[in-house]
ZAFI-642722 format. One line per field, with one value per residue (C-alpha): x negated, y, z; residue number from 1; residue in three letters. Coordinates in Angstrom, 3 decimals. Each point is the difference from the previous one (the first is absolute). Layout:
N
px	[X	...] .
py	[Y	...] .
pz	[Z	...] .
nr	[NUM	...] .
rest	[Ala	...] .
This chain:
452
px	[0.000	-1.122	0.325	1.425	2.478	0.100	3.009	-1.357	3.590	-1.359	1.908	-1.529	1.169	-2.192	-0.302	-0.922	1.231	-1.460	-2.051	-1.824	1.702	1.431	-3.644	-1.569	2.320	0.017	-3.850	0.134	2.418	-2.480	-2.571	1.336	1.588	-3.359	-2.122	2.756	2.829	4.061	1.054	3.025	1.018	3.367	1.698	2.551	1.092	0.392	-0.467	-3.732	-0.280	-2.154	1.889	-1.008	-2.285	-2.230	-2.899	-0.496	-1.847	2.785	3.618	2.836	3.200	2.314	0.332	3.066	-1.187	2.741	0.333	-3.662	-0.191	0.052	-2.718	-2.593	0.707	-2.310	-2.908	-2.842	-1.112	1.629	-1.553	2.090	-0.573	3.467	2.533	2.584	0.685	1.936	-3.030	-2.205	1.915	0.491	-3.852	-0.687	2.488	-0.817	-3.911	0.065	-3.266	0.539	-2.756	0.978	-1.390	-1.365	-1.939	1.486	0.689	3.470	-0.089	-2.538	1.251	3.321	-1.965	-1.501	2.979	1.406	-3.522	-0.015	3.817	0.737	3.775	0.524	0.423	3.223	1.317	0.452	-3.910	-0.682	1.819	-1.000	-3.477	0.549	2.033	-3.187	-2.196	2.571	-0.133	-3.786	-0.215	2.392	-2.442	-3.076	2.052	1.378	-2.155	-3.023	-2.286	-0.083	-1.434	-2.068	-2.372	-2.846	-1.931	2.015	3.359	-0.735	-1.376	3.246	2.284	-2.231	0.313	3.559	0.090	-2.133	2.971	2.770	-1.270	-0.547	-3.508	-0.801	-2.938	2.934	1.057	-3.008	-1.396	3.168	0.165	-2.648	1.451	-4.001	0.722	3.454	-1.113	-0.941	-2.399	2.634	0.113	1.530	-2.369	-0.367	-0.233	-3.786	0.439	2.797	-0.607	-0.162	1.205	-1.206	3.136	0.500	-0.966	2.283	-1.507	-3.429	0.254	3.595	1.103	-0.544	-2.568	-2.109	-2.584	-1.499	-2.835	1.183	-0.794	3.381	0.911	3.468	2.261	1.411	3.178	2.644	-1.041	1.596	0.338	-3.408	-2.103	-1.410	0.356	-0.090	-3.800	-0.579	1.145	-1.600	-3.439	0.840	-0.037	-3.558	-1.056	1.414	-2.534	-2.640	1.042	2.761	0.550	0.504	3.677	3.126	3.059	2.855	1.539	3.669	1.134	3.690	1.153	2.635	1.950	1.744	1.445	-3.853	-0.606	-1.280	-4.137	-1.035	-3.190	0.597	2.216	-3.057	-2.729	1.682	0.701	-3.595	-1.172	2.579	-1.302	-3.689	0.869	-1.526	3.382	-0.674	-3.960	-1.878	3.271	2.587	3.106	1.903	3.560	1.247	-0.662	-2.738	1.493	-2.135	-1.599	-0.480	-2.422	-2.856	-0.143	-0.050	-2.577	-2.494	0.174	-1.086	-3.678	0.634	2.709	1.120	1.839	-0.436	2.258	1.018	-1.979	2.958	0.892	1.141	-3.634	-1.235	1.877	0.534	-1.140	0.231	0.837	0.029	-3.593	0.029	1.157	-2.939	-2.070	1.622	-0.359	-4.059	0.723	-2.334	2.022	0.017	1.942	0.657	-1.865	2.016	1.698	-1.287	-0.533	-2.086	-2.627	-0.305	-0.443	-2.744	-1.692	-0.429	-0.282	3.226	0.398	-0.140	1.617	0.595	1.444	3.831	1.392	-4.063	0.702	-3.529	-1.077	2.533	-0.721	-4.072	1.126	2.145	-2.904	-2.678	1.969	1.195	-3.740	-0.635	-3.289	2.567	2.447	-2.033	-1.218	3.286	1.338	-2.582	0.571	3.626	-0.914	-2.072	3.467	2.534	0.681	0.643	3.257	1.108	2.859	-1.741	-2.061	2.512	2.127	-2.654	0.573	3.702	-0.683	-2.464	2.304	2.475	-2.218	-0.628	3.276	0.542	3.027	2.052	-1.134	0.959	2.676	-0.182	2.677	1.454	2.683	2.203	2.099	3.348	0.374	0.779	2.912	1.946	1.330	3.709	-1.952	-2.426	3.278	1.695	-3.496	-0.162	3.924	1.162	0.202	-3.054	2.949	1.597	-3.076	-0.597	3.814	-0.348	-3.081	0.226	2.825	-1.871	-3.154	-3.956	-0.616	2.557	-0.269	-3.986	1.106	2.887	-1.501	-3.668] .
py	[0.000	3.770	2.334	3.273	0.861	1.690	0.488	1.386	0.960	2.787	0.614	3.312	3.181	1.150	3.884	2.959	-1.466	-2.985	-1.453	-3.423	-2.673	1.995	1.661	-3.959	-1.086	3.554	-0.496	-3.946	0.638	2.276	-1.573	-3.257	1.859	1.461	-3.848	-0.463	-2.037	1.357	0.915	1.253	0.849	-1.451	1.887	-2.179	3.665	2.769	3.216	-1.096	0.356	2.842	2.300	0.703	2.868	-2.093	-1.147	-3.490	-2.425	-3.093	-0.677	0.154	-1.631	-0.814	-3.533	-1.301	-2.494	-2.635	0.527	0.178	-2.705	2.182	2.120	-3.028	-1.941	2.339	0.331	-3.141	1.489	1.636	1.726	0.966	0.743	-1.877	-2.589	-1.563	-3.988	0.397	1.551	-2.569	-2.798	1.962	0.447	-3.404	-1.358	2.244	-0.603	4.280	0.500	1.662	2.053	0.960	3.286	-0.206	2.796	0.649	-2.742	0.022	-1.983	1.453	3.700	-1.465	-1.601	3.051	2.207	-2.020	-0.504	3.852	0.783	0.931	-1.671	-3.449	-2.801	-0.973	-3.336	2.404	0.514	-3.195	-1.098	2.864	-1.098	-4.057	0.905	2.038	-3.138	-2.144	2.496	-0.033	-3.955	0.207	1.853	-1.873	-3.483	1.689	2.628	0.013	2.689	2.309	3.554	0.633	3.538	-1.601	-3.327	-0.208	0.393	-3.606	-1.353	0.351	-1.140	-3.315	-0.807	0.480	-2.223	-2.654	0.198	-0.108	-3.466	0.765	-1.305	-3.620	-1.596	-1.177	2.892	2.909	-0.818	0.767	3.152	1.263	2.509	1.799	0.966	1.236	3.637	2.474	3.616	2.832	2.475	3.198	2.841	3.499	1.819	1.016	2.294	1.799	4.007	0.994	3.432	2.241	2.492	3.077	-0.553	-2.490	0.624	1.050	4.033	-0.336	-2.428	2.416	-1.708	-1.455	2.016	-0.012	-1.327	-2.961	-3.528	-1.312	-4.240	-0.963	-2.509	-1.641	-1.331	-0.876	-0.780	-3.222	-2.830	-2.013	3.049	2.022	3.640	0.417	-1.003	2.351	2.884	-0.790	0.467	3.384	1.252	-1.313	1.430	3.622	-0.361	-0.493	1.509	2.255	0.303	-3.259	-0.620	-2.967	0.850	-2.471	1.052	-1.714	-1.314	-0.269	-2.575	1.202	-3.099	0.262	-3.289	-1.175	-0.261	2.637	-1.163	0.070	0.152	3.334	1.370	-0.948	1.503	3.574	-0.160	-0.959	2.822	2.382	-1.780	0.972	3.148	-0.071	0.194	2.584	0.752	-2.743	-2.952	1.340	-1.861	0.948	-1.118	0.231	-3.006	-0.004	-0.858	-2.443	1.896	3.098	-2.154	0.350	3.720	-0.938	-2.145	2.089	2.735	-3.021	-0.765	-3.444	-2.201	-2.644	-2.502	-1.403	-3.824	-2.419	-3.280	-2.446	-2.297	2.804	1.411	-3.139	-0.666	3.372	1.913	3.721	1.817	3.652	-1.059	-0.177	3.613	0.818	-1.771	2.263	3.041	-1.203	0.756	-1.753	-2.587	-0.200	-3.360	-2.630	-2.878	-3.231	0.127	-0.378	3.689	0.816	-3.004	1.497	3.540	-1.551	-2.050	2.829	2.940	1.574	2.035	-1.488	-3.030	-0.128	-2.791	0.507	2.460	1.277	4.005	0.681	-2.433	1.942	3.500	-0.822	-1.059	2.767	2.531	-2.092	-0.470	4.100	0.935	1.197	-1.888	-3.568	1.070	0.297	-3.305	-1.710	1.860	-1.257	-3.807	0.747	0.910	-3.518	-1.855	2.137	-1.673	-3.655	1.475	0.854	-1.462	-1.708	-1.658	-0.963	-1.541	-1.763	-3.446	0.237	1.177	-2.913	-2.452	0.950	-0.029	-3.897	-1.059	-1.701	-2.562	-1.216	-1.739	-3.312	0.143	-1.438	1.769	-1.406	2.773	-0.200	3.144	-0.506	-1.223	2.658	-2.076	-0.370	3.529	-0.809	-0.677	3.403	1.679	-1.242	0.494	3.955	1.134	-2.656	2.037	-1.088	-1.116	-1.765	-1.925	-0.831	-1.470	-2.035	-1.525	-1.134	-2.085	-1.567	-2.582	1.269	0.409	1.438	2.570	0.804	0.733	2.278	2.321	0.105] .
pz	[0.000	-1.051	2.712	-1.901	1.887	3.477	1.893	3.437	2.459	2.160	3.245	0.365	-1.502	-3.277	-0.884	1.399	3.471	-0.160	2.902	1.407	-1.960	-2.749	-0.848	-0.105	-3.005	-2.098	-0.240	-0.108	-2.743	-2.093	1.003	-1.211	-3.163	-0.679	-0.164	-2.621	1.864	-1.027	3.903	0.818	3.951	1.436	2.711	1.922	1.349	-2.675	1.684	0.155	-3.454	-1.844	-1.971	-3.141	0.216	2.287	-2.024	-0.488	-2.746	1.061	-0.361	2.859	0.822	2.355	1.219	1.682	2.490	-0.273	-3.767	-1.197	-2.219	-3.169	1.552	1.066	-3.343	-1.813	2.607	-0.314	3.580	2.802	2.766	3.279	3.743	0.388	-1.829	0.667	0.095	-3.290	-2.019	1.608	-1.202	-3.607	0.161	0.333	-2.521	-2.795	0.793	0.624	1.147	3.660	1.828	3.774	1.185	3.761	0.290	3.072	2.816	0.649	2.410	1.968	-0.528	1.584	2.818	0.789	-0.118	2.869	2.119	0.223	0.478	3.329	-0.534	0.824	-2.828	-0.691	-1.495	-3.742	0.697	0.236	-3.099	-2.175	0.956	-0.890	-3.275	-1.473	0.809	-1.789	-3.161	-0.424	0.758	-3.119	-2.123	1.289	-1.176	-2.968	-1.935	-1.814	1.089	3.032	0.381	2.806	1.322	1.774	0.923	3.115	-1.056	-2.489	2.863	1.902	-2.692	-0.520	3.546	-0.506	-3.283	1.409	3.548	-3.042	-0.871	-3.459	-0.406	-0.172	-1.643	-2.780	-0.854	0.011	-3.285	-1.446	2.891	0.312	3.118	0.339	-3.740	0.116	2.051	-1.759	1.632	-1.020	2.815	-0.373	-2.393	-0.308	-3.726	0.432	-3.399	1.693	-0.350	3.147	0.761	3.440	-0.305	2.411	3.423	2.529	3.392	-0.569	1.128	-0.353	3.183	3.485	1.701	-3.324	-1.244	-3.495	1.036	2.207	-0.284	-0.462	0.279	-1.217	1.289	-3.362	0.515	2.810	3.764	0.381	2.773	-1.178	-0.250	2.908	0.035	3.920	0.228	-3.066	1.559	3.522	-2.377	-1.506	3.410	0.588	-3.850	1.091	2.938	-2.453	-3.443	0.169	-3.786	-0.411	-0.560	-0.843	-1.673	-0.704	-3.093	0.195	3.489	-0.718	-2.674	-2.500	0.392	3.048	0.095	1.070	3.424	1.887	0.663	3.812	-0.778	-2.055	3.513	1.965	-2.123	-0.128	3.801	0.732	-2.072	2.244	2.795	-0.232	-1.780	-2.998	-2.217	-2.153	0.951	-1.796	-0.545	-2.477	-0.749	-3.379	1.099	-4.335	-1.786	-2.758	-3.511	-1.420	-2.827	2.477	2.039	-2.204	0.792	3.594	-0.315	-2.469	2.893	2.851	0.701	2.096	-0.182	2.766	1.740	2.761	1.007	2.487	-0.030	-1.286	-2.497	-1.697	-0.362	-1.080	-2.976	-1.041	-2.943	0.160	-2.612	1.514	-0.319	-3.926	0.305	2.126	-3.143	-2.098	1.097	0.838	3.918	2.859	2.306	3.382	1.341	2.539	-0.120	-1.382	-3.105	-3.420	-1.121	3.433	-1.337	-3.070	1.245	1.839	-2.259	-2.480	2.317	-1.156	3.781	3.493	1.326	4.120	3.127	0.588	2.473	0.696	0.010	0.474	-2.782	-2.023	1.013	-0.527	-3.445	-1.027	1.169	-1.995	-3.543	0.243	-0.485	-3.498	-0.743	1.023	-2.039	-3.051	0.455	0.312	-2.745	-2.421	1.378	-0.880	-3.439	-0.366	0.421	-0.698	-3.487	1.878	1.082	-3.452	-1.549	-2.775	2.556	2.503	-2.104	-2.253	1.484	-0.877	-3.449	-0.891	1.733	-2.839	-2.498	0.618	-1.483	3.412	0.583	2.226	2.993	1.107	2.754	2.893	2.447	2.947	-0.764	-3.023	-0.925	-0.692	-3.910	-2.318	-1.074	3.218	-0.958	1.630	3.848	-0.756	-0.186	3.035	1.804	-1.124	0.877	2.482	3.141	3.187	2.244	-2.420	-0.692	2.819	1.218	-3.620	1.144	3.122	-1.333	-2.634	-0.534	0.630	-3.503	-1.585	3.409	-1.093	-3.233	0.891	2.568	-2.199] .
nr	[1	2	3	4	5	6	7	8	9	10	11	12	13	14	15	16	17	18	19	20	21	22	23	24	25	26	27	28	29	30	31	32	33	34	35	36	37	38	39	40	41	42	43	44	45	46	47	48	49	50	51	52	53	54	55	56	57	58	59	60	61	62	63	64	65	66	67	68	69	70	71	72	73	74	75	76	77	78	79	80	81	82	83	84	85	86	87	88	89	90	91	92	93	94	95	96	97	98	99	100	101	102	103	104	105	106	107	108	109	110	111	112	113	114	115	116	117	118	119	120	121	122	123	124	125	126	127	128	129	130	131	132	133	134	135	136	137	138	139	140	141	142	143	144	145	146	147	148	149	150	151	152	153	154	155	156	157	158	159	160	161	162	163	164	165	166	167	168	169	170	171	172	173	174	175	176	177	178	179	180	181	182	183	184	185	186	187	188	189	190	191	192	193	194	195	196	197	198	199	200	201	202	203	204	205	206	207	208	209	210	211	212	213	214	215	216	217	218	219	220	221	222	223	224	225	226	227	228	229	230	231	232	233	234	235	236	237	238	239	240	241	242	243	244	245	246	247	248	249	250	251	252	253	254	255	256	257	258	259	260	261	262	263	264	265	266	267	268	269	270	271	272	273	274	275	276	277	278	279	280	281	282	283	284	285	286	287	288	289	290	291	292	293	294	295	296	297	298	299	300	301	302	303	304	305	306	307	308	309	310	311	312	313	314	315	316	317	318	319	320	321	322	323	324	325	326	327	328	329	330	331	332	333	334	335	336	337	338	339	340	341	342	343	344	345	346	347	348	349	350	351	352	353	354	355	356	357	358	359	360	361	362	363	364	365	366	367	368	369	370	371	372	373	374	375	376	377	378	379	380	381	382	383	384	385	386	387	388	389	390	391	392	393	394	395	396	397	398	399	400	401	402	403	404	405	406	407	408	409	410	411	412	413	414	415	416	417	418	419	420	421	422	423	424	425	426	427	428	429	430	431	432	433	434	435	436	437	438	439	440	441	442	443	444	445	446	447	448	449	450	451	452] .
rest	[Unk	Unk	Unk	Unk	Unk	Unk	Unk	Unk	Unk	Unk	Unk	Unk	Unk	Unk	Unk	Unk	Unk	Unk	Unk	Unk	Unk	Unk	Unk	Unk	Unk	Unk	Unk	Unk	Unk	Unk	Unk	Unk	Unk	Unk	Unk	Unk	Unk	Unk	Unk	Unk	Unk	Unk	Unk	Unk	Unk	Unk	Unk	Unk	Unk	Unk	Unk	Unk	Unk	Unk	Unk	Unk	Unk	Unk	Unk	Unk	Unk	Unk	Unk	Unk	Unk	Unk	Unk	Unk	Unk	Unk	Unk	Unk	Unk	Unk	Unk	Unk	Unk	Unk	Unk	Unk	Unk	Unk	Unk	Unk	Unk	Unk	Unk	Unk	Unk	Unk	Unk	Unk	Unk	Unk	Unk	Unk	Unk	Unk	Unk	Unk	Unk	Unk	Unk	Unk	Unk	Unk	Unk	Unk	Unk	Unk	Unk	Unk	Unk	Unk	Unk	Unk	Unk	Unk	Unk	Unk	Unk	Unk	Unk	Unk	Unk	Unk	Unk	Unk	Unk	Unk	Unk	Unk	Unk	Unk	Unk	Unk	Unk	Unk	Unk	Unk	Unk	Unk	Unk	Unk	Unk	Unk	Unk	Unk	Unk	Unk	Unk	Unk	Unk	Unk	Unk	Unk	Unk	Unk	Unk	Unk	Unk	Unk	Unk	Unk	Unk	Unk	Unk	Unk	Unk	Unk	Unk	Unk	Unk	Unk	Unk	Unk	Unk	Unk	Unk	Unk	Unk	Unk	Unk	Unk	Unk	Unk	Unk	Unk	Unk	Unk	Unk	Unk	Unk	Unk	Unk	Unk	Unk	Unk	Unk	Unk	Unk	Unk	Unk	Unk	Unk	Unk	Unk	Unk	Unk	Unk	Unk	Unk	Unk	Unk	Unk	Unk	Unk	Unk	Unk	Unk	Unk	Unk	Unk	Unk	Unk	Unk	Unk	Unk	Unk	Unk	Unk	Unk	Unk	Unk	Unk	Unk	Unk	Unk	Unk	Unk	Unk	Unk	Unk	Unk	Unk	Unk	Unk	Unk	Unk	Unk	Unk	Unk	Unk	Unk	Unk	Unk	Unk	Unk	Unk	Unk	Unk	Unk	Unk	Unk	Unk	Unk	Unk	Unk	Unk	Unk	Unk	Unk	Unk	Unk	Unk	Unk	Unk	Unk	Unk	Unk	Unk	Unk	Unk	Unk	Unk	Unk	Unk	Unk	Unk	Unk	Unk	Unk	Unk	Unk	Unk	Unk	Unk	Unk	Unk	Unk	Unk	Unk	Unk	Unk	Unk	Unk	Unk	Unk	Unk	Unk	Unk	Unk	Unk	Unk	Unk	Unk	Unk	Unk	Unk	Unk	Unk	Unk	Unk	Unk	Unk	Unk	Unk	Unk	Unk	Unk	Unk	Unk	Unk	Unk	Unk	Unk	Unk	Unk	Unk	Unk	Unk	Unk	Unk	Unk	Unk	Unk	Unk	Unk	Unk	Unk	Unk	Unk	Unk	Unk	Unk	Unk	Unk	Unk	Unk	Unk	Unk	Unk	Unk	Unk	Unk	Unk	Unk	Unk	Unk	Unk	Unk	Unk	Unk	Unk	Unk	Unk	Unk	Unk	Unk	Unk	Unk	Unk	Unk	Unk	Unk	Unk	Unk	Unk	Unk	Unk	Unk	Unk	Unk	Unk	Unk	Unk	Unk	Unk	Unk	Unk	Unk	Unk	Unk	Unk	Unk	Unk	Unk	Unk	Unk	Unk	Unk	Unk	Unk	Unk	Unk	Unk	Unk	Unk	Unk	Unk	Unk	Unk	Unk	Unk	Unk	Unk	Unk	Unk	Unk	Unk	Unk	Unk	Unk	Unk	Unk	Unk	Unk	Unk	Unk	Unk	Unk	Unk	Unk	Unk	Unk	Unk	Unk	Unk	Unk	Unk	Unk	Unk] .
């Protein structure tokens, strides 16, 4: 089979809004368009999709996602964070080459979300939690390639193949699971025109001088990093360097249905606390639009983060760091997840213990003199091009350009066959507690099939 065509279904929004997910699959797509593959994008939700003065080299449509047939019949190869049982099953019987985007680990992000909630877990917790395992033991059983952003994050979904039972001395020359992951973390367009613009904070922002050394939070405070310790440093870097200053650009998420971050609640009141709100710790309550953070950053000297030791940490790959790339800032981070290694290994900023202030605050004074600076600039400039698109994605694209096949199957789970359309349709619009009085009245299997 000839992979030509691309249908990639983006569960992000693509255009001038577009963030995270949405930004992956616009350049995938060109990037992908460009190495001479037809790629369209699929949105299962159509207000994501561009309109049509937002330039793009790839084609768009909408995809229903209990209808799609019509829309996956063209594609040799999709690509999705997400499907459903139905376009597993339709995968696998029309030999639709399927390529499952993890990135990010779901499972772990989930995990985390609850290890740093300060609300209890609740029985919908705990089965939110087990049905995302379920889905991804699905794709592990049932696709053909994965996506993955770093070393770590394959070595966590192996363990979790091998723990599926899906290797077996049998089956893994037909399998080969080592092969199936694929190195495509999220990039940054290193031929992007960057453009300084009037002034944000520098001589503008009372309290931030023109001449300031300025490090820039990049991003939300959330539950798995640690902004508390952070601030408990600026007050020891005041002591020593006065014009040494931290803003946070966008504190208060324009989706309000998110939850409200304690972390972010603590950091500001810390910063009241030791009274240094406002004297060398700025907070920017407004929300930075995404292509209004490159100003923000041009103006910055440092950028950082600083974390909680967790799982999170361990598996994570940041990706407010490929901004920092971008706009050639020096990093200063936690020890413990995959960007602080690399900042370290090729002397990109300064990497310190968790919750050490006076590790921190030695750092922050170190990096913010000009002869450092210089010198982690130019390191910057040695790498910078690994984080390009073209680069990032290169696995993927030779991948594709093997003509690759099917692999054999060997799931313990079976999706529900495509033709057993009359039970898919009780399934979808039979009502939960109807479900469940039918099936306690009726045999084991029929009741596993029933309730899914």
């Amino acid at each position: 089979m000839k992979t030509k065509n691309i249908l990639i279904i983006s569960h992000g929004e693509i255009g001038t809004q577009m963030a995270g997910t949405g930004i992956r699959y616009h350049y995938m797509a060109e990037t992908l368009q460009a190495a001479g593959f037809d790629v369209t994008v699929g949105f299962f939700s159509p207000e994501y999709m561009p309109d049509k003065k937002f330039h793009r080299t790839y084609n768009v449509e909408s995809v229903n996602i209990h209808d799609f047939q019509e829309s996956l019949h063209w594609a040799d190869v999709v690509i999705a964070l997400w499907v459903s049982e139905a376009i597993l099953d339709f995968c696998n019987t029309y030999k639709k080459l399927l390529i499952i985007d993890m990135y990010a680990p779901v499972p772990v992000e989930n995990l985390a979300l609850k290890i740093f909630s300060s609300k209890p877990t609740t029985e919908a917790d705990e089965f939110a939690y087990t049905s995302s395992l379920k889905d991804y033991r699905k794709f592990l059983e049932n696709a053909d390639a994965f996506l993955c952003s770093n070393e770590r994050q394959i070595d966590f979904w192996l363990g979790y193949t091998f723990g599926a039972n899906q290797v077996s001395p049998k089956t893994y020359a037909k399998r080969d699971v080592f092969k199936q992951f694929l190195l495509a973390p999220m990039g940054i367009d290193s031929k992007q025109k960057l453009v300084r613009a009037k002034p944000l904070y520098k001589g503008v922002l009372p309290g931030v001088g023109e001449d300031d050394i300025v490090m820039i939070w990049n991003g939300g405070i959330y539950d798995w990093y640690d902004g508390t310790t952070l601030i408990e440093a600026m007050e020891l870097v005041y002591a020593a360097n006065p014009k040494i200053k931290l803003i946070f650009p966008g504190t208060e998420h324009p989706n309000k249905s998110l939850p409200k971050w304690q972390e972010t609640i603590d950091t500001q009141e810390r910063a009241r606390e030791l009274g240094i709100e406002n004297k060398n710790v700025f907070f920017f309550k407004k929300w930075i639009d995404y292509h209004d953070r490159v100003g923000f950053l041009l103006e910055a000297d440092i950028a950082i983060y600083t974390h909680k030791p967790s799982i999170e940490s361990e598996f994570s790959h940041r990706t407010r760091v490929l901004d920092h790339m971008l706009a050639s800032l020096p990093t200063i981070a936690t020890a413990g997840d995959y960007f602080a290694s690399f900042v370290r290994q090729h002397d990109l900023g300064r990497v310190v213990p968790a919750y050490d202030k006076v590790a921190l605050a030695n750092a922050i004074v170190d990096l913010a003199k000009r002869e450092n600076l210089e010198i982690t600039k130019h390191n910057i400039q040695k790498v910078r091009a690994e984080f390009d698109w073209t680069h990032t994605l290169t696995p993927l694209v030779d991948f594709l350009r093997t003509n690759p096949e099917k692999v054999c199957q060997v799931a313990t789970f079976r999706p529900t066959p495509l033709q057993n359309r009359r039970l898919r349709h009780i399934k979808r619009y039979t009502p939960v507690a109807a479900k469940k009085a039918i099936a306690r009245a009726t045999p084991r299997r029929i009741r596993r099939k029933l309730l899914g």
